[in-house]
PLY file of the C-alpha trace (Angstrom):
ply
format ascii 1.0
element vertex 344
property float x
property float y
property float z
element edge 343
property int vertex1
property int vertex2
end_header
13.22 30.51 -1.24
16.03 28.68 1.21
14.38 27.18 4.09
17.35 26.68 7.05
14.50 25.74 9.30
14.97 21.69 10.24
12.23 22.33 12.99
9.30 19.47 12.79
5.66 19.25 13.55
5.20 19.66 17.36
3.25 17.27 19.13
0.26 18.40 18.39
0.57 18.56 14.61
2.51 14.76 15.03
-0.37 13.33 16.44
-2.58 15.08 13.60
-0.03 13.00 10.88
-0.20 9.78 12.93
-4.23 10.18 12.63
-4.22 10.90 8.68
-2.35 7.61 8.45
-4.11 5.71 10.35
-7.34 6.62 8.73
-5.39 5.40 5.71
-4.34 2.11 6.80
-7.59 1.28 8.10
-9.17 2.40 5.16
-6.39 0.47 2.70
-6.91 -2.86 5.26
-10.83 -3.19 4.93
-10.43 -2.59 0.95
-8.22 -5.14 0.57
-10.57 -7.82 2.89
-13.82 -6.61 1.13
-12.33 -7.28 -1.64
-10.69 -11.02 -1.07
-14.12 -12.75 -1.23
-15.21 -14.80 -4.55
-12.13 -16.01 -6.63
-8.70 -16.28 -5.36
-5.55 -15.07 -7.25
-5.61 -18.79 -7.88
-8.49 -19.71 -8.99
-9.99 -21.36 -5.78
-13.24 -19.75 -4.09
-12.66 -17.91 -0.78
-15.81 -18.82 0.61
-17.28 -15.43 1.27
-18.42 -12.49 -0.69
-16.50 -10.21 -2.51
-18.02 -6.70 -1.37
-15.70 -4.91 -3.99
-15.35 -6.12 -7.42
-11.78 -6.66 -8.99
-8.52 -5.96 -7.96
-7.38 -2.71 -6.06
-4.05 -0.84 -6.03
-3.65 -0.65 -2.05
-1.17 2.13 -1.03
0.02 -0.10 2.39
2.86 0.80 3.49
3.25 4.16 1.66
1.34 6.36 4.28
3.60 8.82 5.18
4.34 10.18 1.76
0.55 11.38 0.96
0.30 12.53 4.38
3.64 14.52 4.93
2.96 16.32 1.77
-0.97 16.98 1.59
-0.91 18.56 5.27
1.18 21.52 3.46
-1.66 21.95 1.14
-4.34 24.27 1.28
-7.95 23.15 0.01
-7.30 25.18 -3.17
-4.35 23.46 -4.15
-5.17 20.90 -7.05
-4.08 17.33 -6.83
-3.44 14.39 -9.09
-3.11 10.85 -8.13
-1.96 7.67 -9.54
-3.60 3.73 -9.58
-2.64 3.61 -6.01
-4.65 6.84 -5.06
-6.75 6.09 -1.93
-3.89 7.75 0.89
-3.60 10.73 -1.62
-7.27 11.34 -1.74
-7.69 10.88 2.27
-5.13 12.94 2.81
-6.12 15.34 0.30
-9.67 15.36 2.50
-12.12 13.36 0.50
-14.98 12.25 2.31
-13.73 8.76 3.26
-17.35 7.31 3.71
-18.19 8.26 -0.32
-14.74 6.92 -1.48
-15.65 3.23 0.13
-19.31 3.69 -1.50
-17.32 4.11 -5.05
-15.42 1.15 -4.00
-18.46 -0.89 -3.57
-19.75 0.38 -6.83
-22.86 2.06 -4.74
-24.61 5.26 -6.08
-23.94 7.04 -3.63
-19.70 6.94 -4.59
-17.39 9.85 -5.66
-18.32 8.28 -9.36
-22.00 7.17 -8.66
-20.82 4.08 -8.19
-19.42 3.33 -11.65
-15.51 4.60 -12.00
-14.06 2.61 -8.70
-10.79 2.92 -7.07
-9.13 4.12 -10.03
-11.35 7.41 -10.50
-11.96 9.23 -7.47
-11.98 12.58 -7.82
-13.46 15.69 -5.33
-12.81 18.75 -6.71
-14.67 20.77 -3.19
-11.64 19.34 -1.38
-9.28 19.99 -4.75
-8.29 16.10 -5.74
-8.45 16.47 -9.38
-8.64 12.59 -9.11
-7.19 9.27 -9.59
-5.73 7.64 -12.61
-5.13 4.30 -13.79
-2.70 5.61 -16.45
1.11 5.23 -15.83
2.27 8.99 -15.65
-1.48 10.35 -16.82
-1.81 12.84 -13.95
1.42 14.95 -14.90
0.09 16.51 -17.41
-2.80 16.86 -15.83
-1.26 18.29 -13.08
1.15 20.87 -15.10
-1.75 21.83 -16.96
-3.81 22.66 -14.05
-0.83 24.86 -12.92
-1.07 26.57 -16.35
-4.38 27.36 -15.70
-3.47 29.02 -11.75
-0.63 31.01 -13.66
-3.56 32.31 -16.47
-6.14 33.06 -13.22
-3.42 34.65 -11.65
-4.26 32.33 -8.48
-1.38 32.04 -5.62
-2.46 28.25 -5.38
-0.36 25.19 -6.70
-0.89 21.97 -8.43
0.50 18.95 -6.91
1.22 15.17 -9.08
1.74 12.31 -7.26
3.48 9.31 -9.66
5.16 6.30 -9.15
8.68 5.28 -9.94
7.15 3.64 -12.97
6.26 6.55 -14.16
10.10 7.99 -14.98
9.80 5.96 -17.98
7.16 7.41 -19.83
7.00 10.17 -21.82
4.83 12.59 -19.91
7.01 12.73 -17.11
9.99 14.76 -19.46
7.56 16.45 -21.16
6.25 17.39 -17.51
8.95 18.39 -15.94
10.34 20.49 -18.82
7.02 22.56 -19.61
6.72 23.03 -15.99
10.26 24.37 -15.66
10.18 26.42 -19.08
7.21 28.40 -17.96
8.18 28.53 -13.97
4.80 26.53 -13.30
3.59 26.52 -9.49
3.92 23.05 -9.39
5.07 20.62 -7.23
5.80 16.79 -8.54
6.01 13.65 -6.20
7.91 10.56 -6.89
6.55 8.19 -4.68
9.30 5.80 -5.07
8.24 2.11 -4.01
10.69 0.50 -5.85
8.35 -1.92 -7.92
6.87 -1.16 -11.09
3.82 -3.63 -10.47
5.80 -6.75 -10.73
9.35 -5.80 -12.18
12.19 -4.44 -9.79
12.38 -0.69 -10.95
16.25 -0.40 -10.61
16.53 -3.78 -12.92
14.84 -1.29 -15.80
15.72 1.97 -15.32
18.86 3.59 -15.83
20.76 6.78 -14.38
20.41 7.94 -10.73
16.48 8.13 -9.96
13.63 10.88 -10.10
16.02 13.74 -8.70
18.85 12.90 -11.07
16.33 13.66 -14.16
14.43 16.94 -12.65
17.71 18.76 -12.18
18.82 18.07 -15.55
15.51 19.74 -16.50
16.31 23.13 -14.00
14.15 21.91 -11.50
15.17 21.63 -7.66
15.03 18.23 -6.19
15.51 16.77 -3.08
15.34 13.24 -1.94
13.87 12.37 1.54
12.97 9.23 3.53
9.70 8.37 2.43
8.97 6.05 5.66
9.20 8.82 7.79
6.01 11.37 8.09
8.14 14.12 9.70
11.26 14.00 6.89
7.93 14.21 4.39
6.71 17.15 6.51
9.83 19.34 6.53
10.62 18.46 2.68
7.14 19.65 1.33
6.97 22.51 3.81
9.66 23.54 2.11
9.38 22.78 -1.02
5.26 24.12 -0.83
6.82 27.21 0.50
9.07 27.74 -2.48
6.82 26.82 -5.26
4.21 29.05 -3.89
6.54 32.19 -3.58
6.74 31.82 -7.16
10.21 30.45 -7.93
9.02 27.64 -10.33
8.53 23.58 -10.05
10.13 21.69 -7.54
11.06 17.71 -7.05
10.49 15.48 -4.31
11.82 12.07 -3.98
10.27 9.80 -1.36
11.93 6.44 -1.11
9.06 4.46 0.61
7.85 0.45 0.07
4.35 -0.67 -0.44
3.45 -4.02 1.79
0.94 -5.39 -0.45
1.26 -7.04 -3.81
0.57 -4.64 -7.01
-2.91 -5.46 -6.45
-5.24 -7.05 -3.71
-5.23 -10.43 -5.48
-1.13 -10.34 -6.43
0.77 -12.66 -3.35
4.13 -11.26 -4.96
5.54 -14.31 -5.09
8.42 -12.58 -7.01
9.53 -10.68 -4.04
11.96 -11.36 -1.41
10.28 -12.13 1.69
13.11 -11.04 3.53
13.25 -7.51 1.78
9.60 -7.32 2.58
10.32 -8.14 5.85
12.50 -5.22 6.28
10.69 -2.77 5.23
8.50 -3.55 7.54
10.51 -2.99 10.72
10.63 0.74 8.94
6.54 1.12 8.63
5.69 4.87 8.91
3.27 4.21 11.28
5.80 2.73 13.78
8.32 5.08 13.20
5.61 8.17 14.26
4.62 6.21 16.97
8.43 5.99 18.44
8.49 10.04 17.41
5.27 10.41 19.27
6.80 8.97 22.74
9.61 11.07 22.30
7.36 14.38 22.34
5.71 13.04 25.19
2.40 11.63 23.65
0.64 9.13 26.08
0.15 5.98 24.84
-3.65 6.01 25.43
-4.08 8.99 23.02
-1.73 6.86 20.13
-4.31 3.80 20.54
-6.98 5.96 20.06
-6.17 6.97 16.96
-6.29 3.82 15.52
-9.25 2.52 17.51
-10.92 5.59 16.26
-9.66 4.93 12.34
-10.89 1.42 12.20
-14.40 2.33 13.61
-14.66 4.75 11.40
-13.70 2.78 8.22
-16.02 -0.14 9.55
-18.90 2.00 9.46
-18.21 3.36 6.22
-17.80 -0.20 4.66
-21.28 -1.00 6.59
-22.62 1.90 4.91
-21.40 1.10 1.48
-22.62 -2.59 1.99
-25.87 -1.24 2.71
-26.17 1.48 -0.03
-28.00 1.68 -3.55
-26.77 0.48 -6.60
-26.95 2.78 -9.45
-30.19 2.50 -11.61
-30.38 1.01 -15.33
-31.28 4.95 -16.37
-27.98 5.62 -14.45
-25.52 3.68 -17.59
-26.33 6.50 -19.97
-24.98 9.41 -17.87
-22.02 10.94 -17.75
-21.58 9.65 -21.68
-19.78 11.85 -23.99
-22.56 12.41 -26.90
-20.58 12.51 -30.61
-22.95 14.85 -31.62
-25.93 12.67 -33.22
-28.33 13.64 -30.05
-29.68 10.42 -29.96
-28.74 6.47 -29.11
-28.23 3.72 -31.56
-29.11 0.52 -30.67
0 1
1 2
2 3
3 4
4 5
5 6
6 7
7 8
8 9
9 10
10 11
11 12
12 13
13 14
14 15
15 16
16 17
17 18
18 19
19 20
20 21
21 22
22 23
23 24
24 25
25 26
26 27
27 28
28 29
29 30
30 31
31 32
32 33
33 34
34 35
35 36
36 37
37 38
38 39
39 40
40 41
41 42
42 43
43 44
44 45
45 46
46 47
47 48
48 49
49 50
50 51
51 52
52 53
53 54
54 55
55 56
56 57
57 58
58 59
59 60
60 61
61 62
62 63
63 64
64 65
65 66
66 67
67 68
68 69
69 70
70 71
71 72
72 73
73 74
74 75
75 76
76 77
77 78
78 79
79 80
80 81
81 82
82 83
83 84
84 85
85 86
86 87
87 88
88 89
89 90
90 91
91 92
92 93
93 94
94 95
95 96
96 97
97 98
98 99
99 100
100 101
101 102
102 103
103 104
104 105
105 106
106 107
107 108
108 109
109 110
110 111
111 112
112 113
113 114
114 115
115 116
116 117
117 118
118 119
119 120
120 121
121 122
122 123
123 124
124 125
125 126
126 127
127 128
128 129
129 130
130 131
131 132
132 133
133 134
134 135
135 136
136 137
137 138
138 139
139 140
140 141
141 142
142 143
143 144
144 145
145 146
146 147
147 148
148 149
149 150
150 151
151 152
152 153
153 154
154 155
155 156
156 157
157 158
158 159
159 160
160 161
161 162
162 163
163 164
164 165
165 166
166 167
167 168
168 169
169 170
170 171
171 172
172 173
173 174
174 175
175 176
176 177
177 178
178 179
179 180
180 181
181 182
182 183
183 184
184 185
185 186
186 187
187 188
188 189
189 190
190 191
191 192
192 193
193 194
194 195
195 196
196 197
197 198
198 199
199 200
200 201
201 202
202 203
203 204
204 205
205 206
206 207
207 208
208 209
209 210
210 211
211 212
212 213
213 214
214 215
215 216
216 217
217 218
218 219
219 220
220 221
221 222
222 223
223 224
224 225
225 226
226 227
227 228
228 229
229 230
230 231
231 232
232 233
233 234
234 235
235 236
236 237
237 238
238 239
239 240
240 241
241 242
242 243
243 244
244 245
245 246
246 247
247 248
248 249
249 250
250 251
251 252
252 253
253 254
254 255
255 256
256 257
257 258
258 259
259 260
260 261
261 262
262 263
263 264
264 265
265 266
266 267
267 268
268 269
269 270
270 271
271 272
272 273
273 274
274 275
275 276
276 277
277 278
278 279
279 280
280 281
281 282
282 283
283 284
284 285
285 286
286 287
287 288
288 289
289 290
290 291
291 292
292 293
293 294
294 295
295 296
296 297
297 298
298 299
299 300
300 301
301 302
302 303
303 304
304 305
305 306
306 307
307 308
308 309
309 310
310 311
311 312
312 313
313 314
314 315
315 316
316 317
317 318
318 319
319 320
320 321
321 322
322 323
323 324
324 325
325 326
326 327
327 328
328 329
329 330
330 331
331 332
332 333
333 334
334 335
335 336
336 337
337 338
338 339
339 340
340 341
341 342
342 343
C-alpha cells in the first residue's frame, strides 16, 4: 500500500502522544528513584530504602518510539517487548498501577509479584510481554503472526528490539520467515545506539536494521526516533500496509536512552557531551515545541505532566502499600515434569 499522505496528528491527537509519554517518563523516573535505595552501583549505602529490588532497564529518553507506534495499534494487535519494556507496555495500555505493583514484587503485579520488570505481560490489552532475552520476542512475535494468518484474523503482531538485537540469530531467522510466508508483522528497531555498555556501531558491521530487512524482501524505512509525530506517520503507514496484507515491514527509529543500561549503571563510559546532546533533542521537548505550533495552551501541556506524576505517585504509594505474595504462592505457576508431586 503507498501512503503519499505526510499529514500528522492534529492537535488533538498531539496532545494525546504528549500524554502517553509523559505517563511514561513519570512512570520510568519514580522506578528508577524507588529503586536507588540500599546499595549503590558502588558499593556505598544510599541511606534509604530500596522499594524495588535490583536493577531496571529504564526506557528514558526513548518515549516517542513506543508511543508513535502503539497509538496505530488496535487492542487486538499482539506485542512483544524487550529488557527495556515499561514505555512499550504503557503505551500498549497496561494498567500502569499493576505494572509498578510487579515492580515492587507485590501480589497484586502483572506476575503476582514474582517476574518484575522484565516479565510484564497483559494479554486483555494484547502485550504478549517483556523479555530479558536479547532478540527473544522476534520469534515470538513472528510466531504470533503465524498464528493470526492460521485464524484468519485481520490483526498484526508487532516486536519491539534493540539495536543489540541485529546480532543475534533470531533476528535473520525473523525477518526471513516473516517475509517467506508474507507474515502480518511489523518489526521495530529501537535504535539507541548502545548495546548495554558497548557503542553498537564499534561492533556491528554494514548499514543498520534497514540495510538487513531489505536484503531479506522486507520494506524498511528509517525515521527520527526523537520525534513522536515522524513515529506517528511512519507506523501509520507502515500499520496500514502490513494490515492490507502485503507482508512484514521495517522500522528504524534512531532514538537515545538518558539513563545508564540499568538504574544502578552511571555510564561512566559515555561521553557526557554526546549525552548532553541528545538531550537538547528529548521527545518530550520536541512535542512540546510541536504542541505551541498547533496552538496548544501552555496550561493544558503542564497538565499533562502534573497529571502523569500524580498518577505514578499514587501507584508507587499503592505498590508500597500492597501484599507480598504468600509462601503457598512459590509453587504456582511451576511447570510440573510430570511426577505430580514435589521432591524435597
Amino acid at each position: 500500500m503507498s501512503n503519499t499522505d505526510d499529514s500528522g496528528p492534529d492537535a488533538g491527537q498531539l496532545l494525546d502522544l504528549y500524554r502517553t509519554m509523559c505517563r511514561i517518563r513519570a512512570f520510568e523516573d519514580a522506578a528508577l528513584e524507588a529503586s536507588r535505595g540500599g546499595v549503590t552501583a558502588f558499593g556505598q549505602s544510599a541511606g534509604t530504602r530500596a522499594q524495588v529490588r535490583g536493577p531496571l532497564h529504564l526506557s528514558t529518553g526513548q518515549e516517542a518510539v513506543a508511543t508513535g507506534v502503539c497509538s496505530q495499534l488496535r487492542a487486538d494487535d499482539w506485542l512483544t517487548s524487550t529488557h527495556r519494556g515499561h514505555g512499550h507496555t504503557i503505551a500498549k495500555g497496561a494498567d500502569l498501577r499493576r505494572m509498578m505493583h510487579e515492580l515492587f514484587g507485590r501480589a497484586s503485579g502483572f506476575c503476582g509479584g514474582k517476574g518484575g520488570s522484565m516479565h510484564i505481560a497483559d494479554f486483555s490489552v494484547g502485550m504478549l510481554g517483556a523479555n530479558g532475552v536479547v532478540a527473544a520476542g522476534i520469534p515470538i512475535a513472528v510466531g504470533a503472526a503465524q498464528s493470526m494468518r492460521v485464524q484468519g484474523r485481520d490483526s498484526i503482531a508487532v516486536c519491539f528490539f534493540g539495536d543489540g538485537a541485529l546480532n543475534r540469530g533470531p533476528f535473520g531467522e525473523g525477518l526471513n520467515w516473516a517475509a517467506a510466508f508474507r507474515l502480518p508483522m511489523l518489526f521495530v528497531c529501537e535504535d539507541n545506539q548502545w548495546s548495554a555498555t558497548t557503542r553498537t556501531a564499534e561492533m556491528s558491521a554494514g548499514d543498520g536494521a534497514a540495510a538487513r530487512a531489505r536484503g531479506f524482501g522486507v520494506p524498511a524505512l528509517e525515521v527520527d526516533g526523537m520525534d513522536v509525530v515522524a513515529v506517528w506517520r511512519a507506523a501509520r503507514d507502515a500499520v496500514a500496509s502490513v494490515r492490507a496484507g502485503e507482508g512484514p515491514r521495517l522500522l528504524h527509529a534512531k532514538t537515545y536512552r538518558f539513563t545508564g543500561h540499568v538504574s544502578v549503571d552511571p555510564a561512566a563510559y559515555r561521553d557526557p557531551g554526546e549525552l548532553a546532546a541528545a538531550m537538547e533533542d528529548d521527545p518530550l521537548l520536541v512535542a512540546r515545541v510541536r504542541l505551541q505550533a498547533s496552538g496548544v495552551a501552555g496550561d493544558a501541556v503542564e497538565a499533562a505532566m502534573r497529571a502523569a506524576r500524580e498518577e505514578v505517585a499514587a501507584a508507587v504509594a499503592s505498590a508500597d502499600a500492597a501484599e507480598w505474595p504468600t509462601q503457598e504462592a512459590a509453587f504456582e505457576n511451576v511447570q510440573d515434569a510430570g511426577g505430580g508431586r514435589w521432591f524435597s
